[in-house]
Each structure stands twice: as structure tokens, then as C-alpha cells.
C-alpha positions in Angstrom: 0.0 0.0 0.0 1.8 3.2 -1.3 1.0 6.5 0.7 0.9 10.1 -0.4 3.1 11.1 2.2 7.1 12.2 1.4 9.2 9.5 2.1 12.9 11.1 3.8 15.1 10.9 0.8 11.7 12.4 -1.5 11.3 15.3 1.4 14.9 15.9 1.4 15.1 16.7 -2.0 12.1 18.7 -2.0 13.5 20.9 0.8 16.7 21.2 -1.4 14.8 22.5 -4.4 13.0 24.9 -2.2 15.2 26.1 0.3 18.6 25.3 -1.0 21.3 24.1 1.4 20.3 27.0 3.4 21.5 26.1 7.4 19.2 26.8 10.2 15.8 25.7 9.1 15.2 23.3 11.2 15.7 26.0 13.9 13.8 28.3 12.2 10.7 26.0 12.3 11.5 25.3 16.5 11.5 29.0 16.8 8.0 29.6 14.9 6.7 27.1 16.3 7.7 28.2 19.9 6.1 31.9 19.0 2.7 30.4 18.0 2.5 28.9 21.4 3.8 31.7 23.3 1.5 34.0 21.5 -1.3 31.3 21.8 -0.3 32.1 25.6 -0.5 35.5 25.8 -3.5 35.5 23.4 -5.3 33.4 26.0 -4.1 35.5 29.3 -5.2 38.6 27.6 -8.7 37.0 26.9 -7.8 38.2 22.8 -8.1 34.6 21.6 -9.2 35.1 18.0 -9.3 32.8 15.5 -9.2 36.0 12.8 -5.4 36.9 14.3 -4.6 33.6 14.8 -5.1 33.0 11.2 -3.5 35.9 10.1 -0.3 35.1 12.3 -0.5 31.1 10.9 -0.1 33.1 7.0 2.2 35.2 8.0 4.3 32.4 8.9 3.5 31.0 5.4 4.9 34.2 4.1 8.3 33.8 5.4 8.9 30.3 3.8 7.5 32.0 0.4 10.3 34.8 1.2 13.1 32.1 1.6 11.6 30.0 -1.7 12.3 33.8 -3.2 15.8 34.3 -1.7 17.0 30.6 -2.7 16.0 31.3 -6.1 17.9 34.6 -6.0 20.6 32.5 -5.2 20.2 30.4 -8.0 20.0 33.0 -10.8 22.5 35.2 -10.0 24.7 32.2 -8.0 25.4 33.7 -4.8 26.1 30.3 -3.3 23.0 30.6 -0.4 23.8 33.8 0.7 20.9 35.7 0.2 18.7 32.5 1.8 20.9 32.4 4.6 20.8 36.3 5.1 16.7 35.8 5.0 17.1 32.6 7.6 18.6 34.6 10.1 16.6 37.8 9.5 13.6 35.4 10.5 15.0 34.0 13.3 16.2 36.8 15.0 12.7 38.3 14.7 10.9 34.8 16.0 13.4 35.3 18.8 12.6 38.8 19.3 8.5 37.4 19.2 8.6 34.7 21.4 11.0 37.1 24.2 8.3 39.9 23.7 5.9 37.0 24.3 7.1 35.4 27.4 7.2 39.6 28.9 4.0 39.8 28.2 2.8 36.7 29.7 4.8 37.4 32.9 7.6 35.5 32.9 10.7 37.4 33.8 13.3 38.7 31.2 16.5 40.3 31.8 15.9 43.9 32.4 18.5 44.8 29.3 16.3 42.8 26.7 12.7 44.4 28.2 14.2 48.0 27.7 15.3 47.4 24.0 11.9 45.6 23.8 10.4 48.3 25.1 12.7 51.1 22.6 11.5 49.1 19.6 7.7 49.2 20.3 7.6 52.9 21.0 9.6 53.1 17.6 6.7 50.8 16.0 4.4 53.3 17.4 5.6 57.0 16.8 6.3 55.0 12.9 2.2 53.7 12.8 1.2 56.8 14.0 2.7 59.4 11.0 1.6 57.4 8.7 
């Protein structure tokens, strides 16, 4: 009985195609994973548990594997070896670190003073930015 489902040398090669030999994305998929759940968390201790953003959030996270499809075949064209996919990578996973940190402050866990101030520089930044526009 032959299944639809990728067998590991089929999935391997798929992720090759897609991603390249871009490093990290196993991480990457730990670390989005980990911000769903922590923003599930604070969704839920907020009492702002909508499907609507939770959907949105879910696509979003779609969005950043079609940016990496886009930057691997940037990579391809003009042969830059992965760096372009890599740059993307790490882009993403500093910003699901910075998520899932913002997250955990918001849910009441405690977080090093130092990273709570820069948290709290960059929201006021996102704000004074939203709010000429």
C-alpha cells in the first residue's frame, strides 16, 4: 500500500529545491513554532483569543517560507552560493526570537531587564512610525 506522504530521501530533496542548502531551518521551524505557542499564551491570558489573528499570524508564517523560496532562487539565478537564503534565515529567526521574548514579557515570565528595555525602545519606535503614517 503506497502512501501520499514524502518518504525522507523524496522530502529531502524537496527541501533542497526549495530552500537550498540554506543552514538553520530546522531552527527556524523550532522558533515559529515556539512563538505560536507563546502568542497562543499570551492571546489566552489577555482573553484576545481570536481565530481571525490567529489565522492571520498562521499566514504570515507561510509568508516567510515563500520569502526564503524567493531568496534561494535569487541564489540560483545570480549564483550567490545561499547567501541571500541564509541572510533571509537569520533575518527570520532573529525576529521569531525577538517574538517569542516579547511574548514570554507579556505573559509574565521574567526577562533580563536589558532585553525588556530594548523591547520596550522598539515598540515605542513601531508606534511613533504607525502613527505618522
Amino acid at each position: 500500500m503506497e502512501t501520499l506522504l514524502l518518504q525522507g530521501a523524496e522530502w529531502k530533496a524537496v527541501q533542497l529545491y526549495l530552500f537550498g542548502a540554506v543552514k538553520f531551518m530546522d531552527l527556524l521551524a523550532v522558533l515559529m513554532l515556539l512563538d505560536v505557542i507563546t502568542g497562543l499564551m499570551k492571546a489566552w491570558k489577555n482573553k484576545r483569543l481570536r481565530s481571525r489573528n490567529a489565522l492571520y499570524g498562521y499566514a504570515r508564517k507561510i509568508g516567510i517560507y515563500v520569502a526564503i523560496i524567493v531568496a534561494n532562487i535569487i541564489d540560483q539565478v545570480f549564483g550567490f552560493n545561499g547567501a541571500v537564503a541564509t541572510a533571509t534565515v537569520l533575518f527570520y529567526i532573529g525576529n521569531e526570537l525577538l517574538s517569542i521574548v516579547e511574548n514570554l514579557a507579556q505573559i509574565g515570565v521574567k526577562v533580563p531587564s536589558v532585553i525588556t528595555d530594548k523591547l520596550h525602545v522598539i515598540n515605542q519606535e513601531e508606534n511613533k512610525e504607525e502613527k505618522s503614517k
